[in-house]
C-alpha positions, 0 to 999 in steps of 0.5 A: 240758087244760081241764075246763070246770067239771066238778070237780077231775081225779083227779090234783088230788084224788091230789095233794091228798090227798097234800099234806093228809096230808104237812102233817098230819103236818108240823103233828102232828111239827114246831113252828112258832112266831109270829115276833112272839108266840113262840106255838105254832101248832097247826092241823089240816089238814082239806083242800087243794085244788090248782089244774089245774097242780099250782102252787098249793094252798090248805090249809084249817085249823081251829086248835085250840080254834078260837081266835086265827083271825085271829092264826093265819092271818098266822102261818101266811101268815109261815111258809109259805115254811117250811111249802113247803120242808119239804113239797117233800123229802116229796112227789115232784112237778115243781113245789112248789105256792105254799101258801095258807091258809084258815080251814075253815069247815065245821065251823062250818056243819054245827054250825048246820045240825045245830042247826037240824035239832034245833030245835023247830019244825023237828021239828014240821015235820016231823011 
């Protein structure tokens, strides 16, 4: 069934929800290590969108200390056949979604959002 624009279904979000949870607890309870680097990859999960067939999911993270994005990002990409697996034996659905990472980027913007809001000459705007 197509929704033609009008947001993700209820069964998307439920799915996801679920799927952020699962992962956030596989990141906090397991260690996942760069093949090449031998560094520990530390994430946390701060959304997970799923497409309309519940095949698809794109994990957004944010690394801890916000540094290595780059080197994080491949690494996450390496291991997450892994990642699927590991998530496939704790979530009950027909099909193991296909795991895609993203850099969460909504930290960073409502940061420079709250700045501008704080700044001088906004707040005398605003007066």
């Amino acid at each position: 069934m197509r929704r033609n624009g009008k947001g993700p279904s209820q069964r998307q979000l439920k799915v996801g929800e679920e799927l952020r949870h699962v992962l956030s607890e596989t990141f906090a309870r397991e260690d996942f290590y760069d093949k090449e680097t031998k560094e520990e990859i530390k994430v946390t999960v701060s959304e997970v969108k799923i497409s309309q067939d519940l095949r698809n999911a794109t994990v957004y993270v944010v690394p801890f200390g916000g540094r290595n994005r780059e080197k994080t990002m491949a690494s996450l990409q390496n291991i997450a056949p892994a990642i699927r697996a590991m998530v496939t034996g704790k979530i009950n659905l027909r099909y193991s979604p296909l795991l895609t990472f993203r850099i969460d980027d909504s930290f960073e913007a409502a940061s420079e959002i709250l700045t501008l809001l704080n700044s001088p000459k906004v707040k005398k705007d605003l007066s």
